[in-house]
N, CA, C and O atoms as CSV, one atom per row, in Angstrom:
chain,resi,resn,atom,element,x,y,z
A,1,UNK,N,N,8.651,5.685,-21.985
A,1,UNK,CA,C,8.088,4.527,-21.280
A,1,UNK,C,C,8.769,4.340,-19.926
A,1,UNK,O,O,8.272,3.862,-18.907
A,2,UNK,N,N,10.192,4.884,-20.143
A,2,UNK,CA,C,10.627,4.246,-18.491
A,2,UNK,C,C,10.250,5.249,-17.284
A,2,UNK,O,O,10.376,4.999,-16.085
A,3,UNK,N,N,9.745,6.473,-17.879
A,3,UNK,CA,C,9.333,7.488,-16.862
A,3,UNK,C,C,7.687,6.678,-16.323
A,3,UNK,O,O,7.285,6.497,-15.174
A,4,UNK,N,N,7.202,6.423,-17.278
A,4,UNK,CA,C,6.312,5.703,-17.198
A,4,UNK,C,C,5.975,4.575,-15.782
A,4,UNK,O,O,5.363,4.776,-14.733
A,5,UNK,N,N,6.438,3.773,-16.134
A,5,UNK,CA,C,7.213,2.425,-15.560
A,5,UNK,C,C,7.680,3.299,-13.768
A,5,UNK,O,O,7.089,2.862,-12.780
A,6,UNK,N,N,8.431,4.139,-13.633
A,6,UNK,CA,C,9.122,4.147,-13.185
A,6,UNK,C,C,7.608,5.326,-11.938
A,6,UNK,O,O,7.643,5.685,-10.761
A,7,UNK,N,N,6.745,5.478,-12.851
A,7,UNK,CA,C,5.897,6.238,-11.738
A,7,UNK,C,C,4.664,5.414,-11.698
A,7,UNK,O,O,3.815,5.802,-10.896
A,8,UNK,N,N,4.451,4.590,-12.244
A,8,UNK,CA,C,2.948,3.035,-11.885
A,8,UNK,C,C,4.348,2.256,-10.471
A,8,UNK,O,O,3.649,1.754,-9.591
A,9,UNK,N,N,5.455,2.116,-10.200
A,9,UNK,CA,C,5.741,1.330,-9.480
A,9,UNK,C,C,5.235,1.736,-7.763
A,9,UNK,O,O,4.416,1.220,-7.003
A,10,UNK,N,N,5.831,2.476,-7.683
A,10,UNK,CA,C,5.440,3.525,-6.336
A,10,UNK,C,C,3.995,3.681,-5.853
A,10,UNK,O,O,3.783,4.028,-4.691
A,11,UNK,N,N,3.166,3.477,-6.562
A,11,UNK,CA,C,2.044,4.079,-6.966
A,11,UNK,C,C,1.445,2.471,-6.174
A,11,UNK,O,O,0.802,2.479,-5.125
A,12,UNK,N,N,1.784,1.304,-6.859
A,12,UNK,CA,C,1.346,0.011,-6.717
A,12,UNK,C,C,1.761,-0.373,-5.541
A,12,UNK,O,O,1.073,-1.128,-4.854
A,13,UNK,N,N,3.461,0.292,-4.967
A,13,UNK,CA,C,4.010,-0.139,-3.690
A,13,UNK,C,C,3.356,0.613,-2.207
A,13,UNK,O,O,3.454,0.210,-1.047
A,14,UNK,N,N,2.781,1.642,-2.659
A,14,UNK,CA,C,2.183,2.403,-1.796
A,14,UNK,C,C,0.149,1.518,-1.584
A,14,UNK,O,O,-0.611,1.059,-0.732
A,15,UNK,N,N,0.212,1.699,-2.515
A,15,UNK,CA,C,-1.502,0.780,-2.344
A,15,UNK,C,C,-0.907,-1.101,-1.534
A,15,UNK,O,O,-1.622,-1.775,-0.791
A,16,UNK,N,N,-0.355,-1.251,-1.715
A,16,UNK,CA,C,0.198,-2.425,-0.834
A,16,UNK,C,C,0.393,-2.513,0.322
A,16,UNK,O,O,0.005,-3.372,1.114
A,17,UNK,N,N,1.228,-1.307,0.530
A,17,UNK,CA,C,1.602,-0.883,1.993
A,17,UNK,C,C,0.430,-0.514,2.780
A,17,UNK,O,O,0.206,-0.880,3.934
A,18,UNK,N,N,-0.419,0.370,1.934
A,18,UNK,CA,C,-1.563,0.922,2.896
A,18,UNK,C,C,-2.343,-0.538,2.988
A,18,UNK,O,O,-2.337,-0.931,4.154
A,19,UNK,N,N,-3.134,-1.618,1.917
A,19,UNK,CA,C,-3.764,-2.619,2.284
A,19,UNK,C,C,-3.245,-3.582,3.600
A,19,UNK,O,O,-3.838,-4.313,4.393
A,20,UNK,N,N,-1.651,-3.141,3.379
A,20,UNK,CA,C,-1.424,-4.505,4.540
A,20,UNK,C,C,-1.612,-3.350,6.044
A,20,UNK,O,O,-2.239,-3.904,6.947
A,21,UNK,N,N,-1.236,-2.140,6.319
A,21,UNK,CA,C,-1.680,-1.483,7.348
A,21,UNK,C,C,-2.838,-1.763,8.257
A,21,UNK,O,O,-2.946,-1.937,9.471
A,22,UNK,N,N,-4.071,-1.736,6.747
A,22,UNK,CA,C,-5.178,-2.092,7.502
A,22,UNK,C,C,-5.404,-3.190,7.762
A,22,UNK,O,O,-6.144,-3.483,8.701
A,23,UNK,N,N,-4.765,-4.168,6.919
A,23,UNK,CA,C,-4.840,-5.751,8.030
A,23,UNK,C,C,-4.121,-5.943,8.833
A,23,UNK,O,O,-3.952,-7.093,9.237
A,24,UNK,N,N,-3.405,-4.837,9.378
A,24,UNK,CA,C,-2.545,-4.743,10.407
A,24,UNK,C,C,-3.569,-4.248,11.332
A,24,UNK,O,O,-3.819,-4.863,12.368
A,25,UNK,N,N,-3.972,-3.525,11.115
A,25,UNK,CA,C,-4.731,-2.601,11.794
A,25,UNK,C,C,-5.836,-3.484,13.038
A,25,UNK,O,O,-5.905,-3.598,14.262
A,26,UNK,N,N,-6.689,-4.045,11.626
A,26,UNK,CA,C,-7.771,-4.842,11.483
A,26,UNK,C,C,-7.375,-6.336,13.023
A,26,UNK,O,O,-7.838,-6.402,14.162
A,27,UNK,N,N,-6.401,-7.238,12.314
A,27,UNK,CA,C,-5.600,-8.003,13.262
A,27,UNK,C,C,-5.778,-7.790,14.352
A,27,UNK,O,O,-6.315,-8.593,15.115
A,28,UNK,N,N,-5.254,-6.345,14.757
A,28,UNK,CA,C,-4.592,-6.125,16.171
A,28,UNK,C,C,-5.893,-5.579,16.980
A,28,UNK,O,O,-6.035,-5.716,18.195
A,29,UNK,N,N,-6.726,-5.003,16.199
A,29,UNK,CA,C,-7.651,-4.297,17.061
A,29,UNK,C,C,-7.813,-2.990,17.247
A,29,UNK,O,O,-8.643,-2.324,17.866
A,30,UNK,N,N,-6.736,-2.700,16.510
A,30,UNK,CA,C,-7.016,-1.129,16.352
A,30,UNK,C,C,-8.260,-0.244,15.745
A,30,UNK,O,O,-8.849,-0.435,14.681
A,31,UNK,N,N,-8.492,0.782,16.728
A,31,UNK,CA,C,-9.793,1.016,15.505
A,31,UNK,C,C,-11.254,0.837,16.081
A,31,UNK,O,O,-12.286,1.472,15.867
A,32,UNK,N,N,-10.897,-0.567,17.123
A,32,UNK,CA,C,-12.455,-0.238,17.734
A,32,UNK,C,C,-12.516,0.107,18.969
A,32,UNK,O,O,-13.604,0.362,19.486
């Protein structure tokens, strides 16, 4: 289980990072 655990975390921290990018993105104007 902790191998487990220990590879859903990264996984969840990375889909976070990329969502806030694109409202970074989005925000600033990048893109159009």
């Amino acid at each position: 289980m902790e191998t487990y655990d220990i590879a859903v975390i990264p996984v969840k921290d990375i889909v976070n990072l990329a969502s806030v990018a694109v409202v970074d993105a989005q925000e600033n104007g990048i893109g159009e």
